[in-house]
N, C-alpha and C positions, 0 to 999 in steps of 0.2 A: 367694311367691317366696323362694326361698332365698335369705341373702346370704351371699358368699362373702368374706373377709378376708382379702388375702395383704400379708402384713408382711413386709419382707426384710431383714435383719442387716447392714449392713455391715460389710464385714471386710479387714486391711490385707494384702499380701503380705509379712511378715515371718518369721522363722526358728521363730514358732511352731507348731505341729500343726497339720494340716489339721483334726483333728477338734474344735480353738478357732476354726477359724476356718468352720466352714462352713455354710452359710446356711442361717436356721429359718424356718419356714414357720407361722404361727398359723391354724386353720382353728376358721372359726364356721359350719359346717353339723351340724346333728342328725343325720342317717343316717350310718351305717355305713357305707354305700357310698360311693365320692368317683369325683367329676368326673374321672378321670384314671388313667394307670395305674401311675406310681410317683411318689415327691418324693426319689428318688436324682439330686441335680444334675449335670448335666454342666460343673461345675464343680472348679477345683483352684486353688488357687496356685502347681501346677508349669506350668501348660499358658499359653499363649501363642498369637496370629496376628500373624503378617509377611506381606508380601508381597513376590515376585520381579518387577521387571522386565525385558525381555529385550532385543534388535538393539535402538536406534533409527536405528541407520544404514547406510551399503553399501545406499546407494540408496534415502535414506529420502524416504518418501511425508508432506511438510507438513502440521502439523496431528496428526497422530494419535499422536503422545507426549503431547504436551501435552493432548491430549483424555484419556490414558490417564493423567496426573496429576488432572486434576479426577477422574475415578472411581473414585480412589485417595482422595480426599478424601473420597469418599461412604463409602468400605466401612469408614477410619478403622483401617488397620494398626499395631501399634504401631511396624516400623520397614519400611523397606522395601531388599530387597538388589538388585544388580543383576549382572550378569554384560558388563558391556562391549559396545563398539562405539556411545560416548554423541555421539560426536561424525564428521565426514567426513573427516579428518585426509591422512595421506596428503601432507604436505606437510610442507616446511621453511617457509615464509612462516612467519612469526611473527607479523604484521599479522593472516593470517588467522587460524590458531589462535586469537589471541585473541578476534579475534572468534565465532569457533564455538564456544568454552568459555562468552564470556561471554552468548551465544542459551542456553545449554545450559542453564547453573548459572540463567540467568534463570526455566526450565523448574521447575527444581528449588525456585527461591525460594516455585514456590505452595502446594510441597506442605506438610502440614500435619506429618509424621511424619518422622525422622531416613530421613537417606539414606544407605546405603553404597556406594562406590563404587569399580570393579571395574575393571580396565583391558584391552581389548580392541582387535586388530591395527588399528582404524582410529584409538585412541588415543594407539595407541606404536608408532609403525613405525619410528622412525630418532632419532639423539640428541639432534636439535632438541624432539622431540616427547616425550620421554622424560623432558630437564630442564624440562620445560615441567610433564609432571605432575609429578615430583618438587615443581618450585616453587608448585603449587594445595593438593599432597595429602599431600606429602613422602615418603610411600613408598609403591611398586607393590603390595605383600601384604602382610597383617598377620591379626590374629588377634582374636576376642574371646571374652566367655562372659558369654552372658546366660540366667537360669534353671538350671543345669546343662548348656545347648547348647553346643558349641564350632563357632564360624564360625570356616573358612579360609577365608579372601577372597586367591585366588592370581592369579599374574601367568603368563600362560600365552604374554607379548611379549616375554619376559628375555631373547632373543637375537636381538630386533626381526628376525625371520624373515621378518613378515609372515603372508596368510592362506595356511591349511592346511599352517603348518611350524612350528608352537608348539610350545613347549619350557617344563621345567623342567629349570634347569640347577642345579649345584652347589652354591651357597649358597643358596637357593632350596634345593632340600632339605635341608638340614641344619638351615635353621630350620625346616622343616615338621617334622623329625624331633625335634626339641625338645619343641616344643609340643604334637605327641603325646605325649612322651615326661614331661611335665612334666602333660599332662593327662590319664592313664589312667582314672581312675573317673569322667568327664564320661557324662549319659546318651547322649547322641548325641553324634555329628559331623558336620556341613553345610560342604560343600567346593563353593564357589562360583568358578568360571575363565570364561576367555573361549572357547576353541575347546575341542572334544571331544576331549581329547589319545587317548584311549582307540581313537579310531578311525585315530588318526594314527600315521606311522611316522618313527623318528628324532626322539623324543620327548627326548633324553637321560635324566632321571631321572627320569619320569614312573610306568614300570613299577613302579618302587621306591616310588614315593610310595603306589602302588594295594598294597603288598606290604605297607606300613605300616598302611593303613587297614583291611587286610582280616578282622583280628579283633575290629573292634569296631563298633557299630551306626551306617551313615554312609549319606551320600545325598552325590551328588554333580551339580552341576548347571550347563550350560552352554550358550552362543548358538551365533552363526557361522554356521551353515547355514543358518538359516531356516526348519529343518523340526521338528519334533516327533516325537522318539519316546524313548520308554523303553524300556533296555536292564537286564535282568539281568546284575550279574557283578558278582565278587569280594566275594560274599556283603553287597553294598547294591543299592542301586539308581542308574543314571547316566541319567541326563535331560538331552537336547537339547532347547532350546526353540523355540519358533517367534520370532513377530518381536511388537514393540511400536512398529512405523511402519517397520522395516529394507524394503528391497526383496523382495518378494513377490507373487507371481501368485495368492495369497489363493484358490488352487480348493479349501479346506475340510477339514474334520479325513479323509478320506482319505489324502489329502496332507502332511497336516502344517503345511498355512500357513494360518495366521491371526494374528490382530494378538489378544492379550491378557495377561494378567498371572497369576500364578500365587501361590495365595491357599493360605497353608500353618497348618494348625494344628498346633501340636509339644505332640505326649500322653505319657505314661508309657511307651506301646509304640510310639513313633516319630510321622514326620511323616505326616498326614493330608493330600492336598496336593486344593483347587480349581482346573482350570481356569474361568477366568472369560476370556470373550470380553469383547473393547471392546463391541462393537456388543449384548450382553445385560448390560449394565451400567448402569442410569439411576435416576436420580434419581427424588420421587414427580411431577413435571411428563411420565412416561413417557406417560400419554392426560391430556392437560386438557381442559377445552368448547370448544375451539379444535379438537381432534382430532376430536371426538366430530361437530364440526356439518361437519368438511372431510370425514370417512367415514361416517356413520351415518346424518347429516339430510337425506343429499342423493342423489340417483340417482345411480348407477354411471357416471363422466364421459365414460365411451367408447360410443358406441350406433355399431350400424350400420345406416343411413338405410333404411326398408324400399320395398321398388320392388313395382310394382304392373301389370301385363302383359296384354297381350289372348294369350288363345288361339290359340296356332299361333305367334307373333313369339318363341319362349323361347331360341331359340338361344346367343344369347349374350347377355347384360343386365347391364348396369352401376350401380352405386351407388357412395353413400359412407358412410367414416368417419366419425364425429365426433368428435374428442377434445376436452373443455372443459374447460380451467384455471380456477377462479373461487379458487383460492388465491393468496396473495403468495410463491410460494414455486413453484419450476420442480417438472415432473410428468413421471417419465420414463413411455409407454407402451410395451409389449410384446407382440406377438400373434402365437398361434400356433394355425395350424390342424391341424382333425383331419381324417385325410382323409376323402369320403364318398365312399360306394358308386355317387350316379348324376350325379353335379358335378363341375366341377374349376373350382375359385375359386385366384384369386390377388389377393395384397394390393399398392399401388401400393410400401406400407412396413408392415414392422414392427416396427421400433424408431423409435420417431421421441420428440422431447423436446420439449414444451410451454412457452412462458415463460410468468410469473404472469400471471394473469388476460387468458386468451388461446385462442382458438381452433387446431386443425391440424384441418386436411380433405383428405382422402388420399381414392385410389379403391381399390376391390374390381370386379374384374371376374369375372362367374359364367359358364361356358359350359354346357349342356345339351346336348350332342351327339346323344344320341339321341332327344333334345326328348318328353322324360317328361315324365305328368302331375306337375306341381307338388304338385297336391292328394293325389296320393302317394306322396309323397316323406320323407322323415324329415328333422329338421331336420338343417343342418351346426352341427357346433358348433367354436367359437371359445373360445381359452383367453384371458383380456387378463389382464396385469398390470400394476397401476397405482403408481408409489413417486413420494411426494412427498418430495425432496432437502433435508433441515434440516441446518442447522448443531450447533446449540446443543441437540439434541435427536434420538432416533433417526427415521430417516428409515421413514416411516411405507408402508406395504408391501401389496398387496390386490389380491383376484384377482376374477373371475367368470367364470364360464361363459357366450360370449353365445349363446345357439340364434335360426338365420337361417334365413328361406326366402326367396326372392320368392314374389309370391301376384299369383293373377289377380285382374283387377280384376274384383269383383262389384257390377253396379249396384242399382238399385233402382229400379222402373216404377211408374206413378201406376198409382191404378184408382178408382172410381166405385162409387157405393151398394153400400159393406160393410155389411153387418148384422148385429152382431155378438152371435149365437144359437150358437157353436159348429159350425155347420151349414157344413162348406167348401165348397159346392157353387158357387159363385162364383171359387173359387181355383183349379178344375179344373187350367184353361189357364195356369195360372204357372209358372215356373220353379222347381222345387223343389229344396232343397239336404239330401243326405243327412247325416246326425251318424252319423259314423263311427269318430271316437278312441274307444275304451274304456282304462278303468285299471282293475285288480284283477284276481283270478286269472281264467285262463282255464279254469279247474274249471266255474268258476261262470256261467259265462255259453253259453247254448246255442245260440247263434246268430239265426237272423231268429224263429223260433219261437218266441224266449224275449223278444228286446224288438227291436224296429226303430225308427226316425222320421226324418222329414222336418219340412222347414217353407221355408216362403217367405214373402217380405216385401213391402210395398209403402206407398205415401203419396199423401195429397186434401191441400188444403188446409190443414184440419183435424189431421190424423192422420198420424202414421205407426204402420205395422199390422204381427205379427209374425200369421202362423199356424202351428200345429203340429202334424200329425199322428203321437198316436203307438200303433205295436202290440207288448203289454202283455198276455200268458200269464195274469199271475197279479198285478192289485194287491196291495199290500202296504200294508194303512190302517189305522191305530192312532189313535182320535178323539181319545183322551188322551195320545198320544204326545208324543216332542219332533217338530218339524216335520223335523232332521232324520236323521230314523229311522226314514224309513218313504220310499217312492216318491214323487217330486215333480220334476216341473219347472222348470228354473231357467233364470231369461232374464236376462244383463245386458246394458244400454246405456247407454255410454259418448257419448256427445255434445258433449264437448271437440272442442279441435282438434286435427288428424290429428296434430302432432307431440307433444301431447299423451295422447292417448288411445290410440296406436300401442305406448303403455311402461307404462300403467300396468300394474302388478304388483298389484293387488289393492287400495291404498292409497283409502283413502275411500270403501268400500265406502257406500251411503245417503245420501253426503252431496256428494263430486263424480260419483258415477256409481248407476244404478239398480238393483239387486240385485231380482228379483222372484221370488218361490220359490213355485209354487203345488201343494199335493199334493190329494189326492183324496177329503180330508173330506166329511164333510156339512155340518158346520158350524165357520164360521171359517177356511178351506183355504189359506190367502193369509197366511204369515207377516209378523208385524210390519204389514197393511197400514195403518194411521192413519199409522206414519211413513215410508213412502217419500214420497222427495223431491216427486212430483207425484201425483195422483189418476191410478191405471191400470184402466182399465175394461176387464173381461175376461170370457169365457162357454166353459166347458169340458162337451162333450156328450159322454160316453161311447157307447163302439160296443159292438159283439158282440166284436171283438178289441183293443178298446183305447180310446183317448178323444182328442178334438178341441179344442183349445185356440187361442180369438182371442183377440187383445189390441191395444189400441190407446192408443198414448203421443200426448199432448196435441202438436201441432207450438210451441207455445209455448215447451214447456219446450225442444226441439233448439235453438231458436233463441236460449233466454237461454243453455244452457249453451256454443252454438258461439257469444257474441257478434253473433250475425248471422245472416243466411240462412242455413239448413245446409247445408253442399255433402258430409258425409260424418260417417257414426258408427262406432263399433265394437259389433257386436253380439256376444254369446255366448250359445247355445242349449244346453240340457246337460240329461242327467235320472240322477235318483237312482234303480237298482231295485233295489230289496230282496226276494228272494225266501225264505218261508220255509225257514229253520236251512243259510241259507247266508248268506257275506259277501257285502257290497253289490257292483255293478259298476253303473263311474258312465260314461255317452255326453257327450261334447263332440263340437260341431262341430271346435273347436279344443282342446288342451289349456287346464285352465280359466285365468286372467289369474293365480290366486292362487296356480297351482303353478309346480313347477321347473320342469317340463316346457312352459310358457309360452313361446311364440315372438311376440316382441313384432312388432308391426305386423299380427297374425294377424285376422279377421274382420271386417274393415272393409269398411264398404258404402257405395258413392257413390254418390250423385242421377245419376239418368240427366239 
């Protein structure tokens, strides 16, 4: 293994050259060739990152400044600038003031990075309010230069107008006119105010200030509305910002509302600007094992209860929701459906909000009007969205698809000396159930000619018994193959309880449920059989058109896996056929447990 050596220079931001001061790279690899594609740094000692904050108030929303401080702490800007509206103001009380400056600046104590501060119509509307800043900050606009950047930090309340009547008035520009005029060879220029005077009319010296700015490289950047957009003129750019907790209907970058902070890096050839959203900003606690075992370890918390119907009674049939909270932490649900082609379902709710560790059960009413076979039908499907509500970390967000049918109840009838030779002639008189889902192209599959099956079920004492009849054109057997790549029959049973076994998804394939895969070898046909869960005794007699498959699971094992007497399992019957120098098409009674296409509650068989 190669080792790789990276030594990095430190170096100070002082007046000397960039090219004493920029960072060497020592490499101890032999080849010629390198790991990478250049060691041209994206480094300078002209360049710089600050960050903008924007509204926090005009209706601000608790909590989500202050949240946009700590992730101000994470990103670690070197300063941060703001554009006004820091406080709810709007008042002569002087009791309150103080107290809203001192909530505010309390805000401000956590940040780690210098703060500039910008005065906006809810910080200065009237004279109360005006010597109030004066007395925190001593003056409404001022100027700096840090790097070769020049910040105007303007006062856009000089005529305490109020909103949407902001001005620059006369002394107000003449110092703006100065210090341009005093800073011409600065690289940039960064003009930071409270209202978009640009959109405004009866600005007084506004226009003038835009006349001053216009030949040299500047950006200008402001709150107040609420909304976001970037405007082209006066050969810079003017940037409205959205909010950082101001009043907002937050319907998303469409719009222009959202709550975040604006992450600027100033290059050689101007300011590089990040939007960064509040809620895409976290810390490395964004998934812990806390996260992992509330969405990953655990079933999907919303199921809808499956209903089980005699033939003929479908008209109209009722179930429920389940929603389970097993977190310390409230769970909002959402459901929405799509509509189907032979249903019309309604939900009792679909918005409803769970407390921790807490059940909601709501109804679903199905009607079938023109009282269609069940058996076929396609599923409905269900969109859920599931958001568990955190504080201290992003609130955690996840969907599924749920696919529902109702299903007739399928019994299962005793029967008397099976013999199990392969030989169904015993089974004549049963009930037989077609396997009719196929998945894969429909190129490939030629209808009853190419593969058919049935099977029927039954239980002694002893036994519960699967039989199968299937018709099969053209086996496809490979002695040396893998078992599955080539034609075979596959039986699972599920023997859990109904609420159990009704959802599994695949999960414990051999070990809570039977997985039996038998193909059409001569020798060894029965994949894996030493380890299935139980000894399954089984005898498959080929025909002229296909082959017969018994089998018989111990009642023992239904009974350890259902706890007790069985009163109901879930069966799945399904076959792989592979016809030569085509792709496979695979038959399920149901779609299989392990696929998407899985409608939970589906094959379930109850003890007559």
């Amino acid at each position: 293994m190669y080792r790789l050596s990276l030594l990095f220079a430190c170096f100070l931001f002082t007046s000397a050259t960039f090219s004493q001061n920029k960072p060497v790279i020592y490499v101890d690899i032999p080849s010629q060739q390198k790991p990478w594609n250049h060691i041209d740094w994206n480094a300078s000692p002209e360049q710089f990152q600050f960050a903008i904050v924007t509204d926090r108030t005009g209706g601000h929303r608790p909590g989500v400044f202050p949240t946009g401080i700590k992730k101000l702490n994470l990103l670690q800007p070197e300063f941060v600038m703001s554009v006004g509206d820091l406080i709810e103001g709007y008042t002569q009380d002087t009791v309150r003031l103080n107290e809203e400056w001192k909530e505010f600046n309390g805000f401000i104590s956590e940040l780690e990075a210098p703060f500039f501060y910008v005065p906006g119509n809810h910080d200065i509307t009237n004279e109360v309010m005006e010597k109030k800043w004066e007395e925190m900050f001593g003056v409404s606009y001022y100027h700096f230069i840090y790097k070769d950047v020049l910040f105007l930090c303007l006062n856009s309340e000089d005529n305490l107008r109020g909103a949407g009547k902001g001005t620059i008035d006369d002394e107000q520009y003449e110092y703006i006119k100065k210090v341009l005029e005093d800073n011409k060879d600065v690289k940039w220029t960064l003009a930071f105010l409270h209202q978009p005077l640009w959109v405004q009319e009866d600005t007084k010296r506004w226009d003038d200030v835009e006349k001053l700015l216009q030949d040299r490289p500047h950006n200008v950047f402001a709150g107040h509305y609420h909304r976001y957009w970037k405007t082209q003129r006066n050969n810079g750019k003017y940037i409205a910002l959205a909010t950082t907790g101001g009043g907002s209907r937050l319907r998303g970058k469409a719009y222009g509302e959202f709550d975040h902070v604006v992450w600027v890096t100033m290059t050689d050839e101007g300011p590089i600007l990040a939007n960064l959203f509040l809620d895409g900003i976290w810390d490395e606690n964004v998934v812990t094992e806390e996260i992992v075992d509330l969405v990953r370890n655990q079933p999907f918390p919303v199921k809808i209860e499956p209903v089980y119907v005699n033939k003929g009674s479908t008209e109209e049939i009722k179930t429920t929701v389940r929603a389970t909270n097993n977190s310390d932490t409230k769970m909002h649900i959402s459901l929405k459906g799509i509509t189907h082609g032979d249903l019309f379902y309604q939900f009792e709710k679909t918005e409803i909000t769970v407390e921790p560790n807490d059940v909601a059960i709501f109804g679903l009413t199905i009607q079938n009007i023109e009282k269609k076979d069940l058996n076929r039908l396609p599923a409905m499907n269900i969109e859920a969205e599931v958001t568990y509500e955190f504080d201290e970390k992003p609130d955690v967000r996840f969907s599924s698809n749920l696919r529902y049918l109702p299903f007739y109840k399928n019994r299962v009838e005793t029967i008397q000396n099976v013999k199990l030779d392969g030989d169904l002639g015993e089974w004549k008189n049963r009930e037989w159930i077609a396997v009719e889902h196929m998945e894969g192209s429909p190129f490939d599959f030629d209808g009853k000619e190419d593969f058919e099956m049935k099977f029927t079920t039954a239980y002694d004492k002893d036994y519960f018994y699967v039989a199968i009849d299937v018709q099969d054109n053209n086996f496809y057997i490979k002695e040396e193959g893998s078992y599955w790549n080539q034609d075979a029959i596959i039986v699972g049973l599920d023997g859990r309880p109904l609420h159990i076994s009704a959802f599994n998804g695949g999960e414990g394939r051999g070990t809570d449920w039977l997985a039996f895969l038998r193909t059409f070898k001569s020798k060894n046909p029965i994949y894996n059989e030493d380890s299935l869960p139980v000894a399954v005794t089984s005898a498959l007699k080929k025909t002229a058109t296909g082959a017969q498959l018994e089998m018989a699971i111990p009642m023992s094992y239904l009974e350890e896996m259902s706890n007790g007497p069985w009163n109901s399992l879930r069966l799945g019957v399904g076959y792989y056929d592979f016809d030569a120098n085509e792709e496979p098409t695979t038959h399920f009674w149901f779609p299989a447990w392990t696929e998407n296409s899985d409608i939970p509650g589906s094959g379930m068989l109850f003890k007559n």
